[in-house]
C-alpha positions in Angstrom: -35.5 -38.5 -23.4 -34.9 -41.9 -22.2 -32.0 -42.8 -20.3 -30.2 -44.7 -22.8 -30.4 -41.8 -25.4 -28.8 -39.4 -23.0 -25.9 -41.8 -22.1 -25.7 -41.9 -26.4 -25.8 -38.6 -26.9 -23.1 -37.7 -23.7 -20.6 -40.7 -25.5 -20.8 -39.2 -28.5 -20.2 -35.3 -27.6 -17.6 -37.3 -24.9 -15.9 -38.5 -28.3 -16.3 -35.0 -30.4 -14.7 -33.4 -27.4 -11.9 -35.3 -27.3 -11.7 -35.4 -31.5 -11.2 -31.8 -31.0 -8.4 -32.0 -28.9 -6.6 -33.8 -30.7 -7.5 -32.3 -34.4 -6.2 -29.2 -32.5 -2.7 -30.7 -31.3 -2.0 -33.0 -33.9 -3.8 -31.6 -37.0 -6.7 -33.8 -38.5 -4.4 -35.5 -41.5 -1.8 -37.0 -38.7 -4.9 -37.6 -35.7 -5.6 -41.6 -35.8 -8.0 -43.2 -34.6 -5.9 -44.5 -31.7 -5.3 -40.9 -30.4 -8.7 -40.1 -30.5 -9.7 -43.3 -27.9 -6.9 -42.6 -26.1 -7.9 -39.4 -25.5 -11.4 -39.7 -24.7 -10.4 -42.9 -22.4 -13.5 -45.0 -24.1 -12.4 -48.4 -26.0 -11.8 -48.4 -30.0 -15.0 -50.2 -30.4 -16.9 -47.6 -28.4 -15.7 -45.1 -30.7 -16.4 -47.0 -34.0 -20.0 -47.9 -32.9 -20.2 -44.3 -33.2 -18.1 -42.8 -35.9 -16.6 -44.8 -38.8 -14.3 -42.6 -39.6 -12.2 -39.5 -39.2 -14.4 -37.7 -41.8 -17.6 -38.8 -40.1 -16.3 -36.8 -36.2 -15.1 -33.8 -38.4 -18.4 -33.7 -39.7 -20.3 -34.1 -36.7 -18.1 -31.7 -35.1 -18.8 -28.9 -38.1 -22.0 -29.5 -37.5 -22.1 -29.2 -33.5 -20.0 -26.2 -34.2 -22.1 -24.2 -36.7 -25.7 -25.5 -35.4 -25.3 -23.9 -32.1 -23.7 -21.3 -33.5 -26.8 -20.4 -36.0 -29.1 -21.0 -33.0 -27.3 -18.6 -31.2 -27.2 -16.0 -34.1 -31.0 -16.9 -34.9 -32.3 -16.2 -31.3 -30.7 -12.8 -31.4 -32.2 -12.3 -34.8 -35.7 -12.4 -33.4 -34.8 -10.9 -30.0 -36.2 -7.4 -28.9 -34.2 -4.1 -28.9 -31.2 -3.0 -30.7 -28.5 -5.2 -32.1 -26.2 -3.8 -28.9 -28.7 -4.3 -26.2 -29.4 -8.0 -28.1 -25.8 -8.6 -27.6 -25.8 -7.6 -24.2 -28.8 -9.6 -23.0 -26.5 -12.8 -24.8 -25.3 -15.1 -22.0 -22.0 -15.6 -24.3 -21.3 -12.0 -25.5 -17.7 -12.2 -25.7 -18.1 -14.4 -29.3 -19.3 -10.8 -30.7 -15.7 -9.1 -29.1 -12.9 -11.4 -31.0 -10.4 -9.2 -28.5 -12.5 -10.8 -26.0 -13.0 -14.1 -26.8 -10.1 -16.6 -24.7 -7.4 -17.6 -27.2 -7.4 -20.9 -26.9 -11.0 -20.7 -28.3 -10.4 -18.7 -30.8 -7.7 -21.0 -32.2 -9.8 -24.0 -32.0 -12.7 -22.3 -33.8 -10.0 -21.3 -36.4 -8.7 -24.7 -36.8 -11.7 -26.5 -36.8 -13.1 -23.4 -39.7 -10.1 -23.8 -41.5 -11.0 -27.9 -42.1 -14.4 -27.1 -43.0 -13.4 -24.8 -45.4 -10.7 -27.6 -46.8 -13.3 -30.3 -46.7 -16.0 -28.1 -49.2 -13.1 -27.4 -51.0 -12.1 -30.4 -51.7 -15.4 -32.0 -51.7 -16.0 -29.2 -55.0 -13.0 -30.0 -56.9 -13.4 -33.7 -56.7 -17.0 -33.4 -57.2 -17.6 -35.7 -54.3 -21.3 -36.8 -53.7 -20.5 -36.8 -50.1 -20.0 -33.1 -50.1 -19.6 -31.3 -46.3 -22.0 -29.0 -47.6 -24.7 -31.0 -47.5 -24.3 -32.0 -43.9 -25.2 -28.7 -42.7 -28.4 -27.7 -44.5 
C-alpha cells in the first residue's frame, strides 16, 4: 500500500468515525455537514473530496459496519471445533454475549441498524435505483 493510500484510507475512516458520533448525538436527519467537520477537526472541503453527501457516509459506514461484521461471522464459520470453543478462540467474544457487550456500543450499533433498516425501507417504497441494498452485496 502506498503511503498516500493509507493517509486516504485513515481520512476517510477519520471522517466515518466522527459521522458516527454525531449520527449518534444528533440523529442523522438533524447531523449537517458542518457538525460532521467540526467533529472530525478536518476542513469542509476535506470532507467533500470524500463524501458528497450525508447518504454517501451512512452508506459507507453500513458498509464498514456489516463487512467486518460478516468477516468476523465468516471466519468463525470455517474455524475448527464447536460453535462455543469458536467463540471462545474470537479475539472479540463479548459481540456473541449482548449482556456483555459495553452499552455505549450496543446503542451505536442500534442506531446506526436502525438507519439502515430506514434507508432499505425507504429506498423499497420509493423504488429508488440507488437502493442501500445494493451497497452491500
Amino acid at each position: 500500500m502506498s503511503p498516500r493510500t493509507d493517509i486516504s484510507e485513515r481520512r476517510r475512516n477519520q471522517i466515518l468515525d466522527a459521522a458516527t458520533t454525531v449520527f449518534v448525538r444528533l440523529g442523522f436527519q438533524h447531523a449537517r455537514m458542518d457538525d460532521i467537520v467540526e467533529e472530525s477537526g478536518l476542513s469542509k472541503g476535506t470532507l467533500y473530496w470524500y463524501f458528497k453527501s450525508k447518504e454517501d457516509i451512512i452508506n459507507a459506514i453500513l458498509r464498514r459496519l456489516f463487512t467486518g461484521e460478516l468477516e468476523n461471522l465468516e471466519s468463525l464459520l470455517e474455524a475448527e471445533g464447536t460453535v462455543s470453543e469458536r467463540i471462545a478462540g474470537d479475539p472479540h467474544p463479548a459481540r456473541y454475549r449482548p449482556g456483555r457487550v459495553p452499552t455505549r456500543q450496543r446503542e451505536r450499533s442500534s442506531h446506526l441498524s436502525c438507519l439502515y433498516v430506514r434507508r432499505v425501507n425507504h429506498s423499497l417504497v420509493d423504488g429508488s435505483s440507488d437502493s442501500a441494498v445494493g451497497h452491500f452485496e
